[in-house]
N, C-alpha and C positions, 0 to 999 in steps of 0.2 A: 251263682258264681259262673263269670266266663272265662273259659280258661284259654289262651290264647298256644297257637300250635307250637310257639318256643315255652313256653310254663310246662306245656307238656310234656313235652321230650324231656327236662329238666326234671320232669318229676318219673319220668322212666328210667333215664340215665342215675338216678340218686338213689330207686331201687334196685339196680342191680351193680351200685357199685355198696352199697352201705349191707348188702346180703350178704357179699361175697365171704365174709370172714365168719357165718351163720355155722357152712361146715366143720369150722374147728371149734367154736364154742359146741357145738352139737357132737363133737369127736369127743372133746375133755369131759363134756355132761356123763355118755356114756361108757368112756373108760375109767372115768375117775384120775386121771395121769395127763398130767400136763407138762413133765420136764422137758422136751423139745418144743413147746413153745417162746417164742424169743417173746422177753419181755420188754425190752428195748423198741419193737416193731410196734407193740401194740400202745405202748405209752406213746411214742410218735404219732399214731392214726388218731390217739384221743386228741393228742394235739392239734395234729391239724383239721381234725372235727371241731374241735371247739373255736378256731382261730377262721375254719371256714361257714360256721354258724356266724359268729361277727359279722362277718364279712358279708352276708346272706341277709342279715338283719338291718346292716347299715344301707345295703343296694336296696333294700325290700323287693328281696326274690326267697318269695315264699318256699319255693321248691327246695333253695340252698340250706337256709332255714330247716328244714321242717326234716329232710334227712340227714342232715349234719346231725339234729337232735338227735335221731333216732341212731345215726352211727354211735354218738354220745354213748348212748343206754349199750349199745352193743360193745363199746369198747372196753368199758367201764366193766361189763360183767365178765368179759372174757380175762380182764385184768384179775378182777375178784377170784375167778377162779383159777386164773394160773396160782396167785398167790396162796391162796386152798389147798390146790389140788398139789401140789411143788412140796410141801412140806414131808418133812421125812415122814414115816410110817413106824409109830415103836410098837 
């Protein structure tokens, strides 16, 4: 595979923007507490993960694609767990 020096950057730029939200899934893992999580924000990020994986798929750029998905998986679980994690405590 040759990756040409714009694939590249596109696949740097897509890991450090798709990590960024890693610390607060890794906040709510460890504290078990997610009520100041805005769920609003993060259903938005899935959305525009998933509307900018389309998007990625129909240009075929791999790069857009491939961390879009994986924002997916990250969005999805930080969702999972606010939802989880939110609920009262009896």
């Amino acid at each position: 595979m040759n990756l040409s020096s714009v694939e590249l950057l596109g696949l740097v730029a897509g890991l450090f923007g798709t990590f960024a939200s890693a610390p607060q899934a890794i906040k709510i893992i460890r504290t078990r507490q997610a009520r100041d999580v805005s769920l609003t924000m993060f259903l938005m990020a899935l959305t525009g993960a998933v509307l900018w994986a389309a998007y990625g798929w129909l240009q075929q750029a791999p790069s857009i694609v491939f961390w879009n998905g994986v924002a997916i998986l990250m969005f999805a679980s930080i969702i999972g767990l606010k939802l989880h994690h939110s609920k009262p405590e009896s």
